[in-house]
C-alpha positions in Angstrom: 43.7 -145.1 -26.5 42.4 -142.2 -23.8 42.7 -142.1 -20.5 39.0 -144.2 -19.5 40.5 -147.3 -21.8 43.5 -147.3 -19.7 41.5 -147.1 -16.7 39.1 -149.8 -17.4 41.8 -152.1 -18.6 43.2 -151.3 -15.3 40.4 -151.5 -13.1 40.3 -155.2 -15.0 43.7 -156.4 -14.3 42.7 -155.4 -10.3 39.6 -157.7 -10.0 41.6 -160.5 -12.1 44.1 -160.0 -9.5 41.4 -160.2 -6.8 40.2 -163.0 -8.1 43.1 -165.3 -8.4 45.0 -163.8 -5.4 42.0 -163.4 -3.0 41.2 -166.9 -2.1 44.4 -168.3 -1.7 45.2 -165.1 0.6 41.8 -165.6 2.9 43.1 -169.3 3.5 46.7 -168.4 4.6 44.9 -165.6 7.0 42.5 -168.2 8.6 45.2 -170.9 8.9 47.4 -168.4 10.2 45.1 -167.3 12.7 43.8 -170.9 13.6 47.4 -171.8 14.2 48.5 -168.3 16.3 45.2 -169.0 18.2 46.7 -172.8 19.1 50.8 -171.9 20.0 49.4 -168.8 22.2 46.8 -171.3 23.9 49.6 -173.5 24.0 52.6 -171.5 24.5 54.6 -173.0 21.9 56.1 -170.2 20.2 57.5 -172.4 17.0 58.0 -170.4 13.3 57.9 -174.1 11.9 54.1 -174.8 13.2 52.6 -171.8 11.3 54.7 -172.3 8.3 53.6 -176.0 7.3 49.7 -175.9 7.5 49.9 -172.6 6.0 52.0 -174.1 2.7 50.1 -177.5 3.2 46.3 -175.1 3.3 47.9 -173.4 -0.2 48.7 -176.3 -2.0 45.6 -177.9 -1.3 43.8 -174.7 -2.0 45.9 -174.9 -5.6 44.7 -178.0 -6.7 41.3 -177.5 -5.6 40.6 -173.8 -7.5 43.9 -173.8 -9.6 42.2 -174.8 -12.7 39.3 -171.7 -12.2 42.4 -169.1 -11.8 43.9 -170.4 -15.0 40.2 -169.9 -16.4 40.3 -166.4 -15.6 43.6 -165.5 -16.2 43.5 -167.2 -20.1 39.8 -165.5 -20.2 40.8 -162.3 -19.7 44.4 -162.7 -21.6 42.1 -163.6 -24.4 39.5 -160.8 -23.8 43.2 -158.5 -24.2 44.2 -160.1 -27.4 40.3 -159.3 -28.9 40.4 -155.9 -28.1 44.3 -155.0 -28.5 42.9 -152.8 -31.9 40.2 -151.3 -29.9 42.9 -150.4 -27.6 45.8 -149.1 -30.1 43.0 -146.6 -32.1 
């Protein structure tokens, strides 16, 4: 294994990450912002109101993409397992 294997397998675990991570992280931001936009219009400063829709936004997120991040995530595990001998010459 040279240094550009360990850097490709590297720059692969960093777009899986992307991938699985990145969604659910843009739909906290916008629900965060949505809500922060709401208590300052409002002036209700409440740490409750931007917890819930943010955990209610993820769990619906989850069972809407959660099966494509498992996908990925056993799709590249497997794409690892293939090439482990590739790797260890």
């Amino acid at each position: 294994m040279n240094t550009s294997d360990v850097i490709t397998l590297g720059q692969e675990a960093l777009i899986v990450t992307a991938l699985i991570a990145g969604p659910l992280l843009l739909a906290i931001l916008i629900v965060g912002v949505l809500v922060g936009i709401v208590q300052a219009a409002t002036s209700v400063q409440e740490m409750t109101l931007s917890f819930i829709p943010k955990l209610i936004a993820l769990v619906l997120l989850l069972f809407l993409i959660g099966n494509w991040q498992i996908t990925i995530l056993v799709d590249h595990f497997q794409s690892l397992i293939m090439n482990i001998t590739f790797y260890l010459q």
